[in-house]
C-alpha positions as CSV (number, residue, x, y, z in Angstrom):
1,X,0.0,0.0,0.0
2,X,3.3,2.6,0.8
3,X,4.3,2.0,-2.7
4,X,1.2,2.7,-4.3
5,X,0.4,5.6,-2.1
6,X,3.9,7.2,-2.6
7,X,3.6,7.0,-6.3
8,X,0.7,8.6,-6.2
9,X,2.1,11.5,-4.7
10,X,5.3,11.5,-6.3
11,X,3.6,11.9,-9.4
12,X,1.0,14.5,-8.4
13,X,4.1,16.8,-7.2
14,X,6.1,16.0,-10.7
15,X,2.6,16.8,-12.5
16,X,2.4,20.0,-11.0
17,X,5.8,21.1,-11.0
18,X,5.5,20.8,-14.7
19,X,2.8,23.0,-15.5
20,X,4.7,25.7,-14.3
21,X,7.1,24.9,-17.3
22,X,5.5,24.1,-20.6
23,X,7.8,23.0,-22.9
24,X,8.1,20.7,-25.8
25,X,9.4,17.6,-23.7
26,X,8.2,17.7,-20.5
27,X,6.5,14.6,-20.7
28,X,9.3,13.0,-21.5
29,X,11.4,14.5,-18.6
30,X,8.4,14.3,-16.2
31,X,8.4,10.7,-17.1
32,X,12.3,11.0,-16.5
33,X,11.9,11.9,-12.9
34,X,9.3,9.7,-12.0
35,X,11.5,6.7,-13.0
36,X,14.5,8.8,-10.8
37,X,12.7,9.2,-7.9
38,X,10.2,6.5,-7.4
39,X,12.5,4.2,-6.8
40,X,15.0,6.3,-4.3
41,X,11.1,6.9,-2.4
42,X,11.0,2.7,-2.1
43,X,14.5,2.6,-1.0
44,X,14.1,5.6,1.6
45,X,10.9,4.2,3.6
46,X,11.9,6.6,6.6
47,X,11.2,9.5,4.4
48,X,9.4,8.3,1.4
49,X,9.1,10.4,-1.6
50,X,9.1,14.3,0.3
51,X,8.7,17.5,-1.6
52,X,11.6,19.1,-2.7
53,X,13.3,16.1,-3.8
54,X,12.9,16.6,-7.5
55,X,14.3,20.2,-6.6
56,X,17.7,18.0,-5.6
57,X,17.6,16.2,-8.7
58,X,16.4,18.4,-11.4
59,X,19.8,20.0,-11.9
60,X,21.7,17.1,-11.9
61,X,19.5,15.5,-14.8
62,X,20.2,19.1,-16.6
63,X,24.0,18.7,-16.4
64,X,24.0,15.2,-17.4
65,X,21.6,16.2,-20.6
66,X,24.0,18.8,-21.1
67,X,26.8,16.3,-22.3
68,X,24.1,15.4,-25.5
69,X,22.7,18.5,-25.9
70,X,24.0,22.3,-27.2
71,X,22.2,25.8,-27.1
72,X,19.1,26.8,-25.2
73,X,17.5,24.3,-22.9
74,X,14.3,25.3,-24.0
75,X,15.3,23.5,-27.1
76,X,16.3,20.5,-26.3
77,X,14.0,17.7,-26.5
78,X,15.0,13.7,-25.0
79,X,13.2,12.4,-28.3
80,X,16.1,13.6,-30.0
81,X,18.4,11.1,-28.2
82,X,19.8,8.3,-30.4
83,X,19.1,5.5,-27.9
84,X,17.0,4.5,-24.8
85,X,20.1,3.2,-23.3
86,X,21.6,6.7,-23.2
87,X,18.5,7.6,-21.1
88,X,18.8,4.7,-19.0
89,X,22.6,6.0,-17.9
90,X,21.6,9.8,-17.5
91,X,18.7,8.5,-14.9
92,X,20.5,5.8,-13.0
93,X,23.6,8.9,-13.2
94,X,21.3,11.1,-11.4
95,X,19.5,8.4,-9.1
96,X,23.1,7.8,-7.8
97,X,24.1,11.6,-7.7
């Protein structure tokens, strides 16, 4: 039932954080941090999934993106990334960070 309910919340709180910020990909990077920070929630029962965490993670997920992308950040779009496995390393990269 924790797992279910912390999900829940995690992704009300990612939901909302990204309709402050319309962009192109959000989706894509909302679906990003959900797969970051669902499991650190599981692994964390003291705490569960708390808000602000995303805040903690959000700029290491930038930096790491950084390495595939160039220009403006409103451009960039994780579509655009040749592989699912390059994904895969920038999440478990920031789930580790």
């Amino acid at each position: 039932m924790m797992r279910s309910t912390c999900f829940v919340r995690l992704v009300l709180i990612v939901q909302e954080l990204f309709l402050m910020f319309h962009s192109s990909s959000s989706s894509e990077v909302q679906k990003s941090l959900e797969r970051i920070l669902y499991p650190w929630a599981i692994r964390h029962p003291a705490s569960g999934y708390v808000q602000g965490i995303n805040d903690l993670v959000t700029p290491f997920l930038v930096v790491f993106l950084s390495e595939y992308f160039e220009g403006d950040i409103n451009n960039w779009s994780m579509s655009d990334l040749s592989s699912d496995i390059i994904i895969s390393n920038i999440e478990a990269d920031c789930y580790w960070c």
